[in-house]
C-alpha positions as CSV (number, residue, x, y, z in Angstrom):
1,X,32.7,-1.9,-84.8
2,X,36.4,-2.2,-84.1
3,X,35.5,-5.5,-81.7
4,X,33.7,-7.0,-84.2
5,X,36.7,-6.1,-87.1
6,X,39.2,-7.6,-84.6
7,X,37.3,-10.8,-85.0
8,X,38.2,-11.4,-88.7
9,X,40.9,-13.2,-89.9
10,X,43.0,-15.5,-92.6
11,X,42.4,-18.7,-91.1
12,X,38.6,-19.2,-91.1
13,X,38.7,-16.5,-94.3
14,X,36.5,-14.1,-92.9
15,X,39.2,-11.5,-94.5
16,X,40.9,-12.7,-97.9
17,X,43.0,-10.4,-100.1
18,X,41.4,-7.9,-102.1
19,X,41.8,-9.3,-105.7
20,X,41.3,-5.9,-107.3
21,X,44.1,-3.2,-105.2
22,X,47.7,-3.8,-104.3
23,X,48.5,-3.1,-100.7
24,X,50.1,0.2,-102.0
25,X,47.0,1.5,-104.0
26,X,45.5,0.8,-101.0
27,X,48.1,2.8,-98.5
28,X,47.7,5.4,-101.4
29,X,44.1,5.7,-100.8
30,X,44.2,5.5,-97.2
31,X,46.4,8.2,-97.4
32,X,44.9,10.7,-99.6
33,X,41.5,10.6,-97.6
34,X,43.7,11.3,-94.6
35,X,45.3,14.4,-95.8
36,X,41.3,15.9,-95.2
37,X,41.1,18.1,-92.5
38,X,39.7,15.9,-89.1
39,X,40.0,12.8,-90.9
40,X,41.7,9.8,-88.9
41,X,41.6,6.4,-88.9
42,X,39.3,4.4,-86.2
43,X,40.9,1.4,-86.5
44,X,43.2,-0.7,-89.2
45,X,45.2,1.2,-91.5
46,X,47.7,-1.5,-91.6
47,X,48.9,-4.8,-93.7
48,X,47.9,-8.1,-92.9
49,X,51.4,-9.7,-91.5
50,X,52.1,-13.4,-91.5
51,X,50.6,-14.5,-94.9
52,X,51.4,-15.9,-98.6
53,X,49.1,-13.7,-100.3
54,X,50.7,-12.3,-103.9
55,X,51.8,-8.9,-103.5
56,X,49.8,-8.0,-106.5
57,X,46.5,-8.2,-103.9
58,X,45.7,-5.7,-101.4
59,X,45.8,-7.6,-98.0
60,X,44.9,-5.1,-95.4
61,X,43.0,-5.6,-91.9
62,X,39.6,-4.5,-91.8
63,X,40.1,-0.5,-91.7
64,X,37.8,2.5,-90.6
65,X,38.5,6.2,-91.1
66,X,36.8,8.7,-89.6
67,X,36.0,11.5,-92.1
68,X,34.0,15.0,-90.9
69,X,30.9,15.0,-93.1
70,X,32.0,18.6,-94.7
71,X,34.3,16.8,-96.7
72,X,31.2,14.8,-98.2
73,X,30.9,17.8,-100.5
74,X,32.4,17.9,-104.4
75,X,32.9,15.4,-106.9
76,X,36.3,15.1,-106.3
77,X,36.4,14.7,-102.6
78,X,32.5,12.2,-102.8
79,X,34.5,10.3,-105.2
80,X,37.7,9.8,-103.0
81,X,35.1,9.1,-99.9
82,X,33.0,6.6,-101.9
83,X,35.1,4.5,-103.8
84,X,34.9,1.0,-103.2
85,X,37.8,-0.8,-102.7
86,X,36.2,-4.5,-102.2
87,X,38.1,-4.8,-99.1
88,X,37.2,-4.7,-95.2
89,X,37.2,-0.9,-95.7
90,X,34.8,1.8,-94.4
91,X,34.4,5.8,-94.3
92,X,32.9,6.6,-91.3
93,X,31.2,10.5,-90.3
94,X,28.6,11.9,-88.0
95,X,25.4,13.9,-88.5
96,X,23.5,15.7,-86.9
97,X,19.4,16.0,-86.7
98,X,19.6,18.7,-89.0
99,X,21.7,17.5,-91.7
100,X,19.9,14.3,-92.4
101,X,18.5,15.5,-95.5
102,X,22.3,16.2,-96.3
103,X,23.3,12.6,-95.6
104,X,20.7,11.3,-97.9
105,X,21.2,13.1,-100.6
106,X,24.9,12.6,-100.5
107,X,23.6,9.0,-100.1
108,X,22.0,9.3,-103.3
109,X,25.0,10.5,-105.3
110,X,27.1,7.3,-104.6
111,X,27.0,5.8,-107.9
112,X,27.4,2.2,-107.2
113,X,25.3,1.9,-103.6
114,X,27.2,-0.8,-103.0
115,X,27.8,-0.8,-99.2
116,X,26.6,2.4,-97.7
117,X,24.5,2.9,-95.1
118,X,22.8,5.2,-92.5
119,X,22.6,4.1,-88.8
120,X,21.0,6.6,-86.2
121,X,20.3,6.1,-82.2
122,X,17.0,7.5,-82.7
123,X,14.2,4.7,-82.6
């Protein structure tokens, strides 16, 4: 995943700015999903340097945060973990066998299923 991120860029605009979140809402919200217990970023977490983009845009490199799926619990905290920031941005967690039925039904309470999505190593 982080390979594949590192691979974006400006220049062939495979990562733009994110018309719809300043760089400091963004820091904001990387921030407050941070301050959960376990949580930590993968990889990103940082501005874009060495660009013209308005700093009314969000212009972040594509970012992952690692978030233990306990925190996937609440409205308050789901709505934190699943907001879409139309950005190269993603929550990450693991499950186990036995909470699958969790994931999906916290799956299910993402309002906008935008970009979510469950990937296993079973076959």
């Amino acid at each position: 995943m982080k390979n594949q991120a590192s691979k974006r860029n400006l220049k062939d605009l495979t990562i733009g700015p994110v018309l719809s979140w300043s760089n400091e809402k963004i820091k904001a919200h990387i921030d407050a999903i941070l301050e959960l217990d376990g949580a930590k970023i993968i990889f990103g977490g940082t501005p874009l340097l060495g660009h013209s983009i308005p700093s009314c845009y969000g212009s972040y490199q594509p970012t992952a945060i690692y978030v233990p799926l306990k925190h996937f619990r609440g409205p308050k905290k789901l709505k934190l973990l699943t907001t879409e920031l139309f950005g190269p941005f993603q929550v990450v967690t693991e499950y186990g066998n036995n909470e699958v039925d969790k994931v999906l039904k916290i799956m299910e309470s993402i309002p906008h299923h935008l970009t979510a999505a469950v990937v296993s190593n079973d076959q």
